[in-house]
N, CA and C atoms as a LAMMPS dump frame, in Angstrom:
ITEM: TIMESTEP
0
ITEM: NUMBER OF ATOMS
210
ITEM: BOX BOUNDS ff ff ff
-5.0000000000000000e+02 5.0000000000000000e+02
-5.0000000000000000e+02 5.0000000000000000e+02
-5.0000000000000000e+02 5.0000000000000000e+02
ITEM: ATOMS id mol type element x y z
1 1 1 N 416.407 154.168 -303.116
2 1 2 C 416.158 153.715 -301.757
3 1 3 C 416.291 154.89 -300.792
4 2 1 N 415.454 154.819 -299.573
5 2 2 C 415.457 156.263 -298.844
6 2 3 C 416.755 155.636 -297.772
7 3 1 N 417.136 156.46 -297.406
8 3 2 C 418.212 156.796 -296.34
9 3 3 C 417.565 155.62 -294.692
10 4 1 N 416.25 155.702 -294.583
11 4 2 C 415.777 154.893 -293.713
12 4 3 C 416.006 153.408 -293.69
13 5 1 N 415.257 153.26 -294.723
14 5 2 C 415.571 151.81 -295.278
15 5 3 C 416.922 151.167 -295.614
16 6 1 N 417.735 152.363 -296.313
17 6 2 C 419.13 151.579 -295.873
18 6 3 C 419.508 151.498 -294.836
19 7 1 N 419.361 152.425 -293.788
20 7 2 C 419.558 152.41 -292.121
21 7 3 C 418.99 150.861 -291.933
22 8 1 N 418.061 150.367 -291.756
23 8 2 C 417.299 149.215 -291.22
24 8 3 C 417.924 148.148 -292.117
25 9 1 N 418.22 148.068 -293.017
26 9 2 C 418.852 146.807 -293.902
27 9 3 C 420.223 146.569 -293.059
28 10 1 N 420.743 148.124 -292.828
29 10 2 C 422.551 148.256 -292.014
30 10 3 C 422.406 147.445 -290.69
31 11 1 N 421.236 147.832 -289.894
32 11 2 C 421.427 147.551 -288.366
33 11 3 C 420.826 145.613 -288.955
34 12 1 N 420.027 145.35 -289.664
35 12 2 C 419.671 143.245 -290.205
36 12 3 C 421.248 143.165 -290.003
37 13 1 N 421.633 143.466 -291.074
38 13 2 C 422.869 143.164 -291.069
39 13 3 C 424.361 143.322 -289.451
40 14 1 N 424.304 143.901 -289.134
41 14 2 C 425.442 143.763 -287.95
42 14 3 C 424.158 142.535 -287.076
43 15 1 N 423.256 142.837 -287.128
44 15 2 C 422.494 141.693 -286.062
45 15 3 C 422.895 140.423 -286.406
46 16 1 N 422.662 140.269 -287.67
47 16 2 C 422.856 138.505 -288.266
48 16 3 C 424.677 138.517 -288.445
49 17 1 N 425.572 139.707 -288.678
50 17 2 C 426.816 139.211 -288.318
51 17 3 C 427.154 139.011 -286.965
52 18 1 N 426.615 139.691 -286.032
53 18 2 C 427.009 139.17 -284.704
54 18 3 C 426.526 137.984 -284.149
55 19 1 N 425.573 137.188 -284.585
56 19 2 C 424.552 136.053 -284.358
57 19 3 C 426.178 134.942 -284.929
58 20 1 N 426.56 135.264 -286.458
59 20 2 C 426.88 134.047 -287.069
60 20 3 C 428.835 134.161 -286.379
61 21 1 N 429.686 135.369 -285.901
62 21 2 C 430.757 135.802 -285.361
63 21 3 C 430.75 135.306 -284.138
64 22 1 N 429.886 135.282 -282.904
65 22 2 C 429.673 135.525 -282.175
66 22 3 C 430.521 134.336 -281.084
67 23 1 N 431.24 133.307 -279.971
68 23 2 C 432.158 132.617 -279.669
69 23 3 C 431.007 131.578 -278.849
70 24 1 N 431.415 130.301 -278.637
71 24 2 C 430.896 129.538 -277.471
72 24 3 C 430.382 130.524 -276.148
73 25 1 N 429.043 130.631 -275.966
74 25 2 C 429.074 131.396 -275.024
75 25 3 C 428.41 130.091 -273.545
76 26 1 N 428.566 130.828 -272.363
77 26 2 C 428.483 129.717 -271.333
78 26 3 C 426.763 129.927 -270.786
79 27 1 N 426.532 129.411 -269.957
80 27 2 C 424.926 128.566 -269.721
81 27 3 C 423.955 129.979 -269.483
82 28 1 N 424.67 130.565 -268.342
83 28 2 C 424.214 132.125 -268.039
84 28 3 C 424.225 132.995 -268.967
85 29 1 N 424.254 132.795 -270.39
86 29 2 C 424.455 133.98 -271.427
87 29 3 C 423.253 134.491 -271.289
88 30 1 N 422.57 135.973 -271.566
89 30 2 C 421.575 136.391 -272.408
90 30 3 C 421.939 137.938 -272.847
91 31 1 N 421.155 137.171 -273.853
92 31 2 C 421.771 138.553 -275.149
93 31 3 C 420.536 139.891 -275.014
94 32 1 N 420.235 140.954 -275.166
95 32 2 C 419.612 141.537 -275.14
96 32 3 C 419.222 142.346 -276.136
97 33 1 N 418.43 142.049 -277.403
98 33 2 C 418.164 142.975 -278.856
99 33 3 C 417.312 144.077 -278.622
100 34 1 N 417.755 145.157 -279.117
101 34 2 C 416.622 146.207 -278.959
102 34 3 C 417.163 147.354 -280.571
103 35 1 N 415.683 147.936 -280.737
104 35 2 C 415.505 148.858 -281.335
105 35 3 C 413.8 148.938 -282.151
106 36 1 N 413.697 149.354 -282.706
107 36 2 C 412.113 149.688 -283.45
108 36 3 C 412.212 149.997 -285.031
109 37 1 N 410.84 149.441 -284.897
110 37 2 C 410.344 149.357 -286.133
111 37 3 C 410.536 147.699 -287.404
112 38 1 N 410.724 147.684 -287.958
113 38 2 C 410.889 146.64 -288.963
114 38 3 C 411.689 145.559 -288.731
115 39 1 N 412.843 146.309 -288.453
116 39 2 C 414.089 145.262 -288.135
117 39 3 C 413.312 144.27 -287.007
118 40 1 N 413.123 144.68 -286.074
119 40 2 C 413.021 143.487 -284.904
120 40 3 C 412.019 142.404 -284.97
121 41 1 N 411.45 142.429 -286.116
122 41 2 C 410.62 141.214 -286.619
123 41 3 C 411.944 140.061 -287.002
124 42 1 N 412.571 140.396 -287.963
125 42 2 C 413.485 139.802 -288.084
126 42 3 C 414.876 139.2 -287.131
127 43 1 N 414.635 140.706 -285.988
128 43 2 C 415.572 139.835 -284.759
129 43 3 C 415.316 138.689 -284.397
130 44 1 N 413.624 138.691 -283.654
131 44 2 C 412.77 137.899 -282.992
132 44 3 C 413.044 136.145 -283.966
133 45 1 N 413.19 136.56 -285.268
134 45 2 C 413.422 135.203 -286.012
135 45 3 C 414.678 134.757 -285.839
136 46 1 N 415.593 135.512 -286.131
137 46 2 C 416.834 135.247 -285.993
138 46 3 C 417.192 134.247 -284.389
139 47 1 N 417.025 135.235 -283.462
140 47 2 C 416.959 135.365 -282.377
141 47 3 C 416.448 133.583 -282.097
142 48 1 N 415.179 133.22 -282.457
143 48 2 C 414.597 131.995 -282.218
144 48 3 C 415.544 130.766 -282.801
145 49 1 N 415.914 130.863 -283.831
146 49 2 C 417.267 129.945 -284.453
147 49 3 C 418.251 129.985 -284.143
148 50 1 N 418.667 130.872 -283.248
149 50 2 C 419.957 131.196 -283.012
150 50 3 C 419.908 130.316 -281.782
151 51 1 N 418.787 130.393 -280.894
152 51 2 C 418.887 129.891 -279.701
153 51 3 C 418.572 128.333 -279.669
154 52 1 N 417.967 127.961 -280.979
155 52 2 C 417.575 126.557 -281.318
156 52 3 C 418.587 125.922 -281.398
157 53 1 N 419.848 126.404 -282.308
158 53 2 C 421.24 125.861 -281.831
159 53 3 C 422.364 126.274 -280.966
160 54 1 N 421.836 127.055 -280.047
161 54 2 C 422.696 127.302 -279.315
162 54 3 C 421.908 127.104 -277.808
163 55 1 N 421.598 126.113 -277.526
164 55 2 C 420.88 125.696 -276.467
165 55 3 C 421.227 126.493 -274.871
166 56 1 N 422.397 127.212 -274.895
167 56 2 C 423.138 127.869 -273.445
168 56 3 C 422.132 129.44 -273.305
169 57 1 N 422.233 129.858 -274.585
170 57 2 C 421.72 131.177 -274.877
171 57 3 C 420.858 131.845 -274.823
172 58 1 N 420.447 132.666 -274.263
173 58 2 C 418.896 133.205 -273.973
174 58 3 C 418.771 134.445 -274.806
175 59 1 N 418.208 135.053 -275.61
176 59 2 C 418.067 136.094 -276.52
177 59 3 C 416.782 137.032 -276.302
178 60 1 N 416.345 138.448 -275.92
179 60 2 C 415.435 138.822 -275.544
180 60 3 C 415.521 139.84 -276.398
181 61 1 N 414.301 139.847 -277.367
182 61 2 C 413.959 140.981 -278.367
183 61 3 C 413.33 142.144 -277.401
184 62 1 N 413.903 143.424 -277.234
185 62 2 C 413.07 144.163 -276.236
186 62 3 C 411.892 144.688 -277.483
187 63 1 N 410.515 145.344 -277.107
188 63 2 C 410.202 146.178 -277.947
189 63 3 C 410.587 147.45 -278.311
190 64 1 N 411.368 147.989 -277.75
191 64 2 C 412.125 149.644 -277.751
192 64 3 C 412.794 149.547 -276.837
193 65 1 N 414.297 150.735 -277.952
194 65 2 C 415.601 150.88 -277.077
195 65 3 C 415.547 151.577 -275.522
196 66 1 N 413.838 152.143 -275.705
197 66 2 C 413.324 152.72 -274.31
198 66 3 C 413.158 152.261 -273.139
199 67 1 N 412.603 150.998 -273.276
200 67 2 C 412.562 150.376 -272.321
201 67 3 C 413.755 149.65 -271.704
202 68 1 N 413.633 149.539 -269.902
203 68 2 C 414.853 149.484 -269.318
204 68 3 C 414.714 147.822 -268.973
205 69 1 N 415.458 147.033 -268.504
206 69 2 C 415.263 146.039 -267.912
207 69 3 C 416.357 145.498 -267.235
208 70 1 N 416.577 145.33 -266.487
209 70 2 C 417.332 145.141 -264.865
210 70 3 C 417.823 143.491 -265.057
């Protein structure tokens, strides 16, 4: 396995442990995911279930850690 690909399996992983760790959060939450390439297909899924049961939560896959948003 290249060094990349374990990188991107590492960052799935802290995403889906912080999704399943993560406490009651209140109505105003939103979470903000960012980074590139592969992984954030899988945020965007995560991300959609996560918020399916967690109805308070707002989750925004950015497309890149580049972009700013206020």
């Amino acid at each position: 396995m290249t060094r990349g690909f374990i990188f991107k399996r590492a960052i799935v992983c802290l995403i889906v442990a912080g999704f399943l760790t993560s406490t009651a959060a209140s109505a105003e939450t939103v979470i903000k995911v960012g980074g590139s390439g592969g992984p954030l297909g899988s945020a965007k899924l995560l991300a959609k279930a996560y918020m399916k049961i967690h109805k308070g939560v707002s989750i925004k896959v950015l497309p890149s850690l580049a972009v700013r948003e206020g």
